[in-house]
C-alpha positions in Angstrom: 25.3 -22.8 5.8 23.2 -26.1 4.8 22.1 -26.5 1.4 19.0 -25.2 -0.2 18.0 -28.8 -0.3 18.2 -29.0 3.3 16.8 -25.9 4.5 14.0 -25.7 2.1 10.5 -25.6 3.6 12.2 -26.7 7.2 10.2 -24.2 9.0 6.9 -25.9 7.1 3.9 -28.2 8.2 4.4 -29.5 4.5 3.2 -32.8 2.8 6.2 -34.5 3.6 6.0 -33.6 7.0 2.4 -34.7 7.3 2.9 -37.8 5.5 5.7 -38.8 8.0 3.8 -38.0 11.0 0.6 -38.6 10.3 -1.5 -42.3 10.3 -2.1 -43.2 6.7 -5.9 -42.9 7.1 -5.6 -39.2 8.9 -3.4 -38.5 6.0 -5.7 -39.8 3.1 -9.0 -37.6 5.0 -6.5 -34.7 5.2 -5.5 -34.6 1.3 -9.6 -35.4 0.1 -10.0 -31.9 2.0 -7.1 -30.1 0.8 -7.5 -31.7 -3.1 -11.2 -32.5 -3.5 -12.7 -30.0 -1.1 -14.7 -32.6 1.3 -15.6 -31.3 4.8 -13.0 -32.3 7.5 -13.8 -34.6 10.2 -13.0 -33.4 13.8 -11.1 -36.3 14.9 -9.1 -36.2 11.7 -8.4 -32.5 13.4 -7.4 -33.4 16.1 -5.0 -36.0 14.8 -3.1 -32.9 12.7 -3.1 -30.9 15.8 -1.4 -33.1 18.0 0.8 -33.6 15.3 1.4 -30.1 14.1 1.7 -28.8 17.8 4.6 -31.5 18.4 6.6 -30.6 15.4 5.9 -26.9 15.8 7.3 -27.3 20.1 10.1 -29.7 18.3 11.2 -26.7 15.8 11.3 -24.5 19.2 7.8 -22.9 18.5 6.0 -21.6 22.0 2.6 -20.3 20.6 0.7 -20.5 18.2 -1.8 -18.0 15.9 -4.5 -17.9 13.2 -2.9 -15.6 10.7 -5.1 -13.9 8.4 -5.7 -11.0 5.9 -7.9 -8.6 6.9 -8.7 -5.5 4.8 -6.2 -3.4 6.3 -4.2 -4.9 3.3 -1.6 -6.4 5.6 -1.6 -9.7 7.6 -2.7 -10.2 11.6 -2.0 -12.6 14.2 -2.7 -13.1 17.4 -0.6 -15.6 19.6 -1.5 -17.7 21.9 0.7 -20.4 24.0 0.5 -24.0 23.9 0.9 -24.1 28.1 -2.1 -25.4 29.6 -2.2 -25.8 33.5 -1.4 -29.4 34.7 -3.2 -30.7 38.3 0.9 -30.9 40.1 1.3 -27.1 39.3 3.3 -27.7 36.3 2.2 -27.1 32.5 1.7 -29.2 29.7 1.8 -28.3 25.4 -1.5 -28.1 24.0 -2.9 -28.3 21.2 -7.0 -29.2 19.6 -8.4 -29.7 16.5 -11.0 -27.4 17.6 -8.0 -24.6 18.5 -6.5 -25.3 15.0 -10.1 -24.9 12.9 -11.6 -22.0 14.5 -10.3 -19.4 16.6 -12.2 -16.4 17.8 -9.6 -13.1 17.5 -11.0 -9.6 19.4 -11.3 -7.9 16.2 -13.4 -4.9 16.6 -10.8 -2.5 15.2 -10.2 -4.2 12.0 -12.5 -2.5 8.9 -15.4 -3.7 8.0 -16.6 -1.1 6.0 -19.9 -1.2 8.2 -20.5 -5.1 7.7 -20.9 -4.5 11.4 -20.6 -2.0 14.9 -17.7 -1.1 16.3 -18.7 -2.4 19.6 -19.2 -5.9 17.8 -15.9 -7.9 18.8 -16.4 -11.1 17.2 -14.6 -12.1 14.4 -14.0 -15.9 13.6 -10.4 -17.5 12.0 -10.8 -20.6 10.3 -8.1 -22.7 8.7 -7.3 -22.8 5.5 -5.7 -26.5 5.2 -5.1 -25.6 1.4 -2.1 -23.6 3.0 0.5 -24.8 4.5 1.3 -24.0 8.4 4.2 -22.6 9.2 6.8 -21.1 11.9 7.7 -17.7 12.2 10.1 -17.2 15.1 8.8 -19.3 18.1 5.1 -19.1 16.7 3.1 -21.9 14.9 1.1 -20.0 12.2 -1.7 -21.1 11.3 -3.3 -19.7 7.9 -6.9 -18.8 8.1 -9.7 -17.4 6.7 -11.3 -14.6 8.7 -15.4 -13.7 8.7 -18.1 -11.7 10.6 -20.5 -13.5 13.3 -22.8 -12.7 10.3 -20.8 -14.6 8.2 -19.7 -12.1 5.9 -15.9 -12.6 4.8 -13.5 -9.8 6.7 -10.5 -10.8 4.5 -8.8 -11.2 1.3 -8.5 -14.8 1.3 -12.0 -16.0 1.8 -13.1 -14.1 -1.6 -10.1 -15.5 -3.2 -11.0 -19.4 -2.4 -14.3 -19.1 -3.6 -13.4 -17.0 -7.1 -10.5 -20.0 -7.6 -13.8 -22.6 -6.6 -16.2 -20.9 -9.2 -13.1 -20.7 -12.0 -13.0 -24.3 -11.3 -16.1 -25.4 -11.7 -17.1 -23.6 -15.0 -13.6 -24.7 -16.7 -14.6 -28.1 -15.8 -17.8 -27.9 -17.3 -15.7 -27.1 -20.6 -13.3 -29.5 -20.3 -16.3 -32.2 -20.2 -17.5 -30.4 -23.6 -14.5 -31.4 -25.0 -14.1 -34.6 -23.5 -11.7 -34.2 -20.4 -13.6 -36.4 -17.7 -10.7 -36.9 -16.0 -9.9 -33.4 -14.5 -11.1 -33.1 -10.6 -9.7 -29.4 -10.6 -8.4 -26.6 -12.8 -6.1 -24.4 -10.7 -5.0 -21.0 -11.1 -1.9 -20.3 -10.8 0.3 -17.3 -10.0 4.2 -16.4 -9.9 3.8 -12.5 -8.4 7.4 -10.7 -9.2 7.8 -7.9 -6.8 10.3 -4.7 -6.9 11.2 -2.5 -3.9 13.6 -0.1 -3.3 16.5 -0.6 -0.7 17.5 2.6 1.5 20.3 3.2 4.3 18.1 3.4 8.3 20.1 6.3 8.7 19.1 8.1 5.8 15.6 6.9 6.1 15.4 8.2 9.9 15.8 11.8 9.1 13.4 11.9 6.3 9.7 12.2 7.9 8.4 11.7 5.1 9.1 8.6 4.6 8.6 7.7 8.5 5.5 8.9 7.9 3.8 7.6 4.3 6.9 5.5 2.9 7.4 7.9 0.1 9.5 11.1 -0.9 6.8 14.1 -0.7 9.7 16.4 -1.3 13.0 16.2 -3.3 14.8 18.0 -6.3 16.4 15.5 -8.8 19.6 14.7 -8.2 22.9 15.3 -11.1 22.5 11.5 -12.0 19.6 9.5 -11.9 19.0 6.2 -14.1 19.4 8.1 -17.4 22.6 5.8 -18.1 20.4 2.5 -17.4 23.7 1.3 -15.9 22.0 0.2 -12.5 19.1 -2.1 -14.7 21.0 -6.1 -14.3 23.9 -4.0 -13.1 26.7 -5.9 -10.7 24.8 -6.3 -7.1 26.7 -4.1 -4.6 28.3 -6.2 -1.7 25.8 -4.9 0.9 22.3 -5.5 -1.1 23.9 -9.0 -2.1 24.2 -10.1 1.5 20.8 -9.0 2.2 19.3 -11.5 -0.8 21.3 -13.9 0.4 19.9 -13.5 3.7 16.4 -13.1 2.4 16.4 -16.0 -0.1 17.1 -18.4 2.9 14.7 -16.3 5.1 12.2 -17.4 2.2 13.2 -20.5 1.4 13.2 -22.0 5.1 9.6 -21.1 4.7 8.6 -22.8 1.8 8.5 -19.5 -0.5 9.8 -20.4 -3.9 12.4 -17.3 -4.3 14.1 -17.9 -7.7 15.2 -14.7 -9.6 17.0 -11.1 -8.1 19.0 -8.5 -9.7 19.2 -4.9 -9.9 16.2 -2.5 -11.7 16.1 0.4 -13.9 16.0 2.7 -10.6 19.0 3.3 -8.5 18.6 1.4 -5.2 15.5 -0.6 -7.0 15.8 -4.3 -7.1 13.5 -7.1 -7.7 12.8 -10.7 -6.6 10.3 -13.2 -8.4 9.3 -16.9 -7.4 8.0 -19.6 -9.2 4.6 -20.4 -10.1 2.2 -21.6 -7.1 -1.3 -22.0 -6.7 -3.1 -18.8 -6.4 -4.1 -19.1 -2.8 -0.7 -20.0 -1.7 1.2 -17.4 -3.8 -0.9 -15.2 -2.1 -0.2 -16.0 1.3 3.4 -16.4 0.4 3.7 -12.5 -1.1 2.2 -11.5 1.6 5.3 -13.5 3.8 7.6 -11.9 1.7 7.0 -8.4 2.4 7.1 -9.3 5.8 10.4 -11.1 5.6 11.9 -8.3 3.4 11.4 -5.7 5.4 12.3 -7.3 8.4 16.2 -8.9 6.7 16.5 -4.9 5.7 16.4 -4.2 9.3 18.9 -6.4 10.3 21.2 -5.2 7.6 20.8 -1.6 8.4 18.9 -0.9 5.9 15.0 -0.1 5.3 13.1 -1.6 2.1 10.8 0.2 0.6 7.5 -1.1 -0.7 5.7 1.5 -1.7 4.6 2.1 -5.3 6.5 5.5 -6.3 8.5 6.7 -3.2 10.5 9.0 -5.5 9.5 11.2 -7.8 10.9 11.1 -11.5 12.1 8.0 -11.0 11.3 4.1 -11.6 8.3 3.4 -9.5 8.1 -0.2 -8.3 5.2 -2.8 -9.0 4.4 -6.7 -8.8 3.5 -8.4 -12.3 0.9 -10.8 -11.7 2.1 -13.6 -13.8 -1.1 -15.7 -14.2 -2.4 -19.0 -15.7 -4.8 -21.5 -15.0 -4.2 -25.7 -15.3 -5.9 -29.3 -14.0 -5.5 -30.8 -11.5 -3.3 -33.4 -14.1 -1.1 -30.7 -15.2 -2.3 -29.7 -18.7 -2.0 -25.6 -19.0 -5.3 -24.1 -20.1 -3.8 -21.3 -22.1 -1.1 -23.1 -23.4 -1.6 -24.0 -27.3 -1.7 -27.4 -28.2 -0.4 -30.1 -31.0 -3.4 -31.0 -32.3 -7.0 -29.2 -34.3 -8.7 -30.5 -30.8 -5.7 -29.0 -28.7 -6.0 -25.7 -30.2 -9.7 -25.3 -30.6 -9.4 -25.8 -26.7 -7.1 -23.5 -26.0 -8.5 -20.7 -28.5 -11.8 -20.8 -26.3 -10.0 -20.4 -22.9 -8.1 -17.5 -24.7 -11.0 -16.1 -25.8 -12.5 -16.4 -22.1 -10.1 -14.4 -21.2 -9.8 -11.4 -23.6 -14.5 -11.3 -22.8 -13.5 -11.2 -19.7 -10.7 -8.9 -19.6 -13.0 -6.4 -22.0 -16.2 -6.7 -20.1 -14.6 -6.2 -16.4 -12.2 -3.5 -17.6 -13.4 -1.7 -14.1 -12.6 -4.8 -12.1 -9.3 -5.2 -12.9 -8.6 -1.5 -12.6 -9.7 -1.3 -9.3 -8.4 -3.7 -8.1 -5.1 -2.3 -8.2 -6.2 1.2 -7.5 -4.4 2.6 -4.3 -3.2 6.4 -3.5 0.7 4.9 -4.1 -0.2 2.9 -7.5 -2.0 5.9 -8.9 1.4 7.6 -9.1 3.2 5.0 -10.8 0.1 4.1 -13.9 1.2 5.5 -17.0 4.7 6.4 -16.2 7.3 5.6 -18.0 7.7 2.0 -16.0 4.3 1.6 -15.5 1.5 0.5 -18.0 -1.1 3.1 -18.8 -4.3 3.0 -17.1 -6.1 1.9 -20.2 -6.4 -1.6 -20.1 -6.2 -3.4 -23.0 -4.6 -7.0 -24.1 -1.2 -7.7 -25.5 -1.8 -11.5 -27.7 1.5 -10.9 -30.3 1.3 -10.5 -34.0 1.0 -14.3 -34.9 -1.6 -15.2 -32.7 -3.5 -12.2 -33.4 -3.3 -12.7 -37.1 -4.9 -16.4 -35.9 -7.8 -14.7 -34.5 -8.3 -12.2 -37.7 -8.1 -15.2 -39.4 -10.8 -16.7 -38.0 -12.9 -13.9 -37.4 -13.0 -13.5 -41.2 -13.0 -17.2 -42.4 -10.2 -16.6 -44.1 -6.9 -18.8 -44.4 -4.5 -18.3 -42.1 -1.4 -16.1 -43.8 1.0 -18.5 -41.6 0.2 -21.4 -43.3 -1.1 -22.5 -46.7 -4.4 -21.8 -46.9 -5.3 -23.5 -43.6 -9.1 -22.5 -43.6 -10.2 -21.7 -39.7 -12.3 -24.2 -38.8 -12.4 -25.5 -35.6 -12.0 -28.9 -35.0 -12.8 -30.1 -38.5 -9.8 -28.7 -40.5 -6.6 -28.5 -39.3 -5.5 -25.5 -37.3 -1.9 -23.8 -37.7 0.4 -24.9 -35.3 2.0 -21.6 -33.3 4.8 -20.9 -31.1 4.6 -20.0 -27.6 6.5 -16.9 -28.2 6.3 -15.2 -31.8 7.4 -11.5 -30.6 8.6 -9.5 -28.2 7.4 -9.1 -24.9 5.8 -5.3 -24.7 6.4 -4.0 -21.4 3.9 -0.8 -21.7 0.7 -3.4 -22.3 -1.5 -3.5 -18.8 -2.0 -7.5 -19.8 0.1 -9.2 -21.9 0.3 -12.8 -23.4 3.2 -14.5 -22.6 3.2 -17.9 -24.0 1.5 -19.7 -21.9 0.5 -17.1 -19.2 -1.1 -13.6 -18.8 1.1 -11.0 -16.9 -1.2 -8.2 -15.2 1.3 -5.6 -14.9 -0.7 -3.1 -13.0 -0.3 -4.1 -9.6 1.6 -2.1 -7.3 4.7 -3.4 -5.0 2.4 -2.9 -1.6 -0.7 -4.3 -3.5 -1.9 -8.0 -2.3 -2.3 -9.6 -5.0 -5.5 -11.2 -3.8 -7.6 -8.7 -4.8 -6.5 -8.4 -8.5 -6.4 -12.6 -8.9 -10.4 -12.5 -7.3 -11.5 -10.2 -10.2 -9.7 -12.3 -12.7 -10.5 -15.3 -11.7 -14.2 -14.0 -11.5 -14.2 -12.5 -15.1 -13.2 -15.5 -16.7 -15.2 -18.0 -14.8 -17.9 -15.6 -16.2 -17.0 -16.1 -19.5 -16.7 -19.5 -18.8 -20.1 -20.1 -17.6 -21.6 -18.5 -20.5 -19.8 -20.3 -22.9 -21.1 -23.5 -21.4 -24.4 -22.6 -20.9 -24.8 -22.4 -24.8 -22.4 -25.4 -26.2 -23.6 -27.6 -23.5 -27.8 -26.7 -25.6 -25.8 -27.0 -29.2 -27.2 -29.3 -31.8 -23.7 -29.2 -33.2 -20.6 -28.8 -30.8 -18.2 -27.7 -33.6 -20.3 -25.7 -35.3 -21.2 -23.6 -32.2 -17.6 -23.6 -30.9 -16.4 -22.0 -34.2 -19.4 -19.3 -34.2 -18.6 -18.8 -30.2 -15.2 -18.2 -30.8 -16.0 -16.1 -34.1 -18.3 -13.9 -32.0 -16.1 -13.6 -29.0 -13.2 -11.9 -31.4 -15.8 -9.5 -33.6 -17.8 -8.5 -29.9 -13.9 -8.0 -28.0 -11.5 -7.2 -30.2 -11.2 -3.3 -29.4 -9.1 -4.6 -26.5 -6.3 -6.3 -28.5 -3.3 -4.0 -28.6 0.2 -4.5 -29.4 1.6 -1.3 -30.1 3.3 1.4 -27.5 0.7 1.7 -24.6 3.0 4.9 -23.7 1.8 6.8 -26.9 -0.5 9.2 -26.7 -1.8 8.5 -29.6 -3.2 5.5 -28.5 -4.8 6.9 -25.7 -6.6 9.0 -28.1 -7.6 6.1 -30.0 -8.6 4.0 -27.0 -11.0 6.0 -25.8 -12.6 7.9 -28.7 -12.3 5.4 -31.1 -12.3 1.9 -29.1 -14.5 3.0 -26.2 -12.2 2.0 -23.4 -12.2 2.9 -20.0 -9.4 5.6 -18.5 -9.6 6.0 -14.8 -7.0 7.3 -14.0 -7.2 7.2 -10.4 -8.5 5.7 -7.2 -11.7 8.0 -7.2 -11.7 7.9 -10.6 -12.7 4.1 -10.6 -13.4 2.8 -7.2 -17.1 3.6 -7.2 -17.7 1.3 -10.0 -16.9 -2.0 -8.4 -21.1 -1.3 -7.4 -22.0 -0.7 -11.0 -25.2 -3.0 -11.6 -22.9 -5.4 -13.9 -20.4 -6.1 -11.8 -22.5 -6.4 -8.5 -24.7 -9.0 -10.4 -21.8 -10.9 -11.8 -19.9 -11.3 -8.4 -22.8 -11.9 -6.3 -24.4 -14.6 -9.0 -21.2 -16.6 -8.8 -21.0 -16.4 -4.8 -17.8 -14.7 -4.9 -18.8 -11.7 -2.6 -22.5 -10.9 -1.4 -23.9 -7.5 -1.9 -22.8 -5.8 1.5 -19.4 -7.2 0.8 -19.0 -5.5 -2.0 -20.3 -2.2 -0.6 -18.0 -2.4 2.4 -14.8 -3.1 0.1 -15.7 -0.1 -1.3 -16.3 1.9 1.3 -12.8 0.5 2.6 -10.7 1.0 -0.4 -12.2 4.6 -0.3 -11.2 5.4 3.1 -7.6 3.7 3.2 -6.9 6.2 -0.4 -8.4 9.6 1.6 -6.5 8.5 5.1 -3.4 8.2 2.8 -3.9 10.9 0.6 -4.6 13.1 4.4 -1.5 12.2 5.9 0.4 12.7 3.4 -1.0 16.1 3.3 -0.8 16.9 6.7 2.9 15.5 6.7 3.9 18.2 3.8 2.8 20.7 5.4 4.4 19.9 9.1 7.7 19.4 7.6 7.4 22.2 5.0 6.7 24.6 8.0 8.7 23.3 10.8 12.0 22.1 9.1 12.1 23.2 5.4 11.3 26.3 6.1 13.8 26.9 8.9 16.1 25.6 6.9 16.0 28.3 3.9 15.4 31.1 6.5 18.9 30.1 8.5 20.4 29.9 5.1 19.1 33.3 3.9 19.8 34.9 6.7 23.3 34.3 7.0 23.7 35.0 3.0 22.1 38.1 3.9 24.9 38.4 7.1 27.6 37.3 4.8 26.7 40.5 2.0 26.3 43.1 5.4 30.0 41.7 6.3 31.5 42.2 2.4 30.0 45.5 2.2 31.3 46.5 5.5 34.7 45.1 4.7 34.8 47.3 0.6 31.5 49.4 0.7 32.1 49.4 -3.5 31.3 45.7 -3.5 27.4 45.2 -5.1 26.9 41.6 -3.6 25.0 40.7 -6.2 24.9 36.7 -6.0 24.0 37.0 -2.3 21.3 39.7 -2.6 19.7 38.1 -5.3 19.6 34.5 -3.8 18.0 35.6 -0.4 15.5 37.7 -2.8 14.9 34.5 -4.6 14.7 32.5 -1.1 12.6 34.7 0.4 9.9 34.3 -2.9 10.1 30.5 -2.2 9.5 31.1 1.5 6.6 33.2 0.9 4.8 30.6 -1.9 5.7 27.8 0.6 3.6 29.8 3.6 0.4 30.7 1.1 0.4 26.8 -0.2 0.4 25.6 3.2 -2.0 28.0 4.0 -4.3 26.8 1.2 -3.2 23.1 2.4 -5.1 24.0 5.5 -8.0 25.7 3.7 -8.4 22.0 1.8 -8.2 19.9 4.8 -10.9 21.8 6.6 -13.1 21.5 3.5 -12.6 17.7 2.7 -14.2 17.2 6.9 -17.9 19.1 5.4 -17.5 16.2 2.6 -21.1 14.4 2.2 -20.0 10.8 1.9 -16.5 9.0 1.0 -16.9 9.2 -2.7 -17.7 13.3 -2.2 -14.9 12.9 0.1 -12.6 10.6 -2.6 -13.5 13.3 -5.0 -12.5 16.1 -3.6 -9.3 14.6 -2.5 -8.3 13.8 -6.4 -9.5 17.7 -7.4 -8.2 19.6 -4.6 -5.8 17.9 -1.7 -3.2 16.8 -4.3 -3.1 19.5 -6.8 -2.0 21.7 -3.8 0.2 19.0 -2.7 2.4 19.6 -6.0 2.0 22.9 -5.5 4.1 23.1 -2.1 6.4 20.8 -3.0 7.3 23.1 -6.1 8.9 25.9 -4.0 10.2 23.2 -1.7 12.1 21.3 -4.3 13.4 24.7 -6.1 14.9 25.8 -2.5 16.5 22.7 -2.2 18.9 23.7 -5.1 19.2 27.0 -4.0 20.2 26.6 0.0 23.8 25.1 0.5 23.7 21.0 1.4 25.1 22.2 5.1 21.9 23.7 6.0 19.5 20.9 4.4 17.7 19.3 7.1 17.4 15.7 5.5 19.1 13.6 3.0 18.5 14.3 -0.7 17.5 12.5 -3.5 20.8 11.7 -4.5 22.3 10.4 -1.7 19.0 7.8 -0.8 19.6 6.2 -4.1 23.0 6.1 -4.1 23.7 5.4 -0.1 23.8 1.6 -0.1 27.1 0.3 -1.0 
């Protein structure tokens, strides 16, 4: 094997790569685009292409594709060769600027969530030169950004770019406030840590439920589960190490900055995380890894699961959306400083954050809202879903402090006043991390642990990065009119803490208590599922907010909706109508062969000594037989529900009766299912149980 060194980014159109094979001007015009945003100049294009296609035909690529993110939540590519016909009959590798800016995919199929017909093909790819190509097998892939003929963005990315543009733009108006005339760009930043689940093929073959929706919808707990906590940073077993070992390289050829794996609380649960990248690129690189894991499991016999509870009473998996924003020179925005000036700078991004976190409470719930993720919120692994901020008791006290004009309690009478007095110096990390807070501080960084494992993390970073640029923008709006910087700073700040500080929390997120308190007391949000908060992404607020900063238009929004809407019912459906198929056809089956030859078993004993009762045996099929009969009437009603949910008036009717009706009879069936499962002997169970999925990979 080569070194990491070596192999690192080899299968990447990266800056080295385009430094050593492209002119110096061509490079210069390439890195104004990428770093300062200016438009790209087709010859310039055309000078990468050539370049990128000989590289890409040199590393043994044959085609290339523009690879996107459309709203099915997963990426698409379309390949095309580099052959073009040559006058002697031969063919010769091509490759144009124009090919490598725009491409034109047949992408009637993908959702638009009525941004246009069905019978309106046209779709339009067009790079992304903030993102590094890249070679995937024998393909050049070409990250892109995909929109309408209309020009309304089809994808995750495009909304992304322009929420990290707008974030950009307002910090920078602050850091001219507080004189930073340097900074050409503040980035946001993102280091996405992702569990999964690892499973044997074999096992995951004969289980249709997870064929079908990449979860469990049956199974009984097994003896042992991850009650001992002995599988959390446990020894790796020998055949999940060589599949990280594989997968790391997988990832690292491609540029994707794998640093961290080891086991998780689950059994079979394990978890990678990478280092910190730019928003847009950790993005498409979480996307790659999915890909990548899934396809290493393969090759290791195994299957990996992403999806964000695929057993029940256990562990669900999520991605913690690590997230922080810095210029362009490498000074972090939320990190605190060693000076009065410093931290009166990095109070007011704070504070940007916890208005924005408290005003878009909605946002940033659903945009993590799926059918798998609203299984996993408020679990025991899983923060509630009450949002509320996590800052630590020193840097809290700092606010209170502040909020009351009163001296600071960690330092001798240090009176809070920004910029003119001198401001407590405080450590990056003054308490424990708490793992049940939705969005925690963590030094310098906010970790958004709502997202799920299947989750892009696009969507939740757009609604962040939106929020706070909105905080941002109203912040400068009114310092850049003060009279007296300082003194409006301090009352800014001041007011910011007084208006937000209902969403501060450091206790248990778990308790119930605070639930309670949350929403009676506090006024926070609970929405608790997908139809629960979906529908609010077009509340007035929001639409005005994301439309005024050009981060989505108005139909946008209203298709995202619709989509997010119709990918939880579909879900929700085929999950439904897989229950019931395999709770009629191979379940069922199961307990009645098992029954019956119990009930041929008690015949034979009674035949053999008539003065033998049979007790054990009579009474099991009578219990058997109850089970069968539930498990026909819930399927039955199943049936009922799913005829219903089609008369539904629109998809939030539809959404609605889906959250009140399909899964409540959902956990009905599987009741009796899971009971029977117990009951019948392990010879006549149809599939593998929950005991030997978690504990199958050795």
């Amino acid at each position: 094997m080569s070194s990491v060194s070596e192999i690192f980014g080899s299968l990447v159109f990266d800056d080295r790569v385009m430094r050593a094979t492209l002119s110096a001007d061509v490079y210069a015009s390439l890195r104004r685009t990428i770093d300062e945003g200016k438009e790209l100049d087709i010859g310039v294009a055309n000078a990468v292409a050539q370049a990128m296609k000989v590289w890409a035909v040199d590393h043994g690529a044959t085609h290339f594709t523009h690879w996107f993110q459309p709203l099915t939540g997963i990426t698409a590519e379309k390949h095309d060769s580099f052959i073009s016909p040559s006058p002697d009959g031969s063919v010769i590798m091509e490759f144009s600027g124009k090919e490598l800016i725009k491409g034109e995919p047949d992408a009637s199929s993908f959702p638009s969530g009525g941004l246009r017909a069905t019978f309106e093909a046209r779709g339009y790819t067009a790079w992304d030169p903030t993102s590094y190509a890249f070679i995937k097998g024998k393909t050049l892939c070409i990250p892109t950004a995909f929109c309408s003929y209309g020009g309304h963005a089809l994808d995750k990315k495009t909304p992304l770019l322009r929420s990290m543009e707008v974030l950009s733009r307002q910090a920078l108006r602050i850091l001219r406030l507080f004189g930073n005339d340097t900074a050409k760009r503040v980035v946001a930043a993102v280091g996405p840590e992702q569990e999964y689940f690892l499973v044997t093929r074999e096992m995951y073959e004969k289980r249709p439920d997870l064929r079908f929706t990449g979860r469990t919808l049956f199974g009984a707990k097994p003896p042992k589960g991850q009650e001992l906590d002995d599988h959390y940073f446990g020894v790796i077993k020998p055949g999940v190490a060589a599949y990280m070992e594989e997968l790391n390289e997988e990832l690292w050829k491609l540029g994707i900055l794998a640093k961290t794996e080891h086991n998780e609380v689950a059994p079979a649960q394990h978890e990678l995380a990478p280092i910190y990248t730019t928003t847009n690129i950790a993005t498409d690189h979480n996307q790659l890894t999915m890909e990548i894991m899934q396809k290493v499991a393969a090759k290791h016999g195994l299957v990996c699961l992403l999806h964000e509870k695929p057993f029940a009473g256990v562990n669900g998996s999520g991605k913690h959306n690590n997230w922080s924003i810095s210029t362009d020179g490498g000074q972090n925005l939320l990190s605190p400083g060693e000076t009065p000036h410093e931290n009166a700078q990095f109070l007011l991004f704070l504070c940007a954050v916890i208005k924005a976190v408290d005003d878009y409470q909605d946002l940033l719930r659903l945009s993590v809202a799926t059918a798998g993720n609203d299984h996993r919120l408020g679990a025991n692994e899983a923060p509630p879903a009450v949002i509320s901020i996590f800052l630590g008791d020193e840097l809290t006290a700092v606010l209170e402090a502040i909020e009351t004009d009163a001296p600071y309690r960690g330092a001798e009478k240090t009176q809070m006043r920004l910029g003119v007095d001198v401001l407590p110096k405080f450590n990056r990390d003054t308490t424990d991390r708490n793992r049940t807070s939705p969005f925690a501080f963590t030094g310098n960084k906010f970790e958004f642990r709502m997202l799920g494992s299947s989750n892009s993390i696009a969507c939740a970073n757009i609604m962040l990065n939106s929020a706070v640029a909105e905080s941002l923008r109203v912040y400068a709006d009114r310092l850049e009119k003060a009279e007296d910087f300082e003194t409006a700073l301090h009352a800014m700040i001041k007011k910011t803490i007084q208006d937000h500080k209902r969403i501060i929390f450091n206790g248990n997120g778990y308790d119930d208590a605070w639930i309670k308190e949350a929403t009676e007391k506090r006024g926070l949000l609970n929405y608790r599922t997908t139809a629960d908060c979906m529908p609010h992404l077009l509340d007035k607020k929001n639409v005005d907010m994301l439309t005024s900063l050009g981060v989505f238009s108005v139909d946008e929004l209203r298709s995202r909706r619709d989509i997010m809407l119709e990918n939880y019912c579909k879900s929700v459906v085929i999950e439904a109508n897989t229950m019931v198929d395999i709770a009629r056809t191979i379940i069922s089956p199961a307990i009645e062969a098992y029954a019956a030859d119990l009930a041929r078993a008690a015949s034979a004993k009674k035949a053999v000594s008539p003065a033998l009762t049979c007790g054990y045996e009579t009474g099991l099929v009578e219990k058997l037989s109850r089970l069968l009969d539930e498990i026909g009437e819930k399927a039955g009603e199943m049936d009922t529900a799913l005829v219903k949910l089609q008369g539904a008036e629109d998809i939030v009717a539809e959404a609605v009766m889906i959250r009140d009706t399909i899964l409540p009879v959902m956990s009905e069936l599987r009741s009796p299912c899971d009971k029977a499962e117990l009951m019948v002997a392990r010879s006549y169970w149809p599939f593998p149980t929950y005991g030997d999925l978690l504990f199958g990979v050795k």
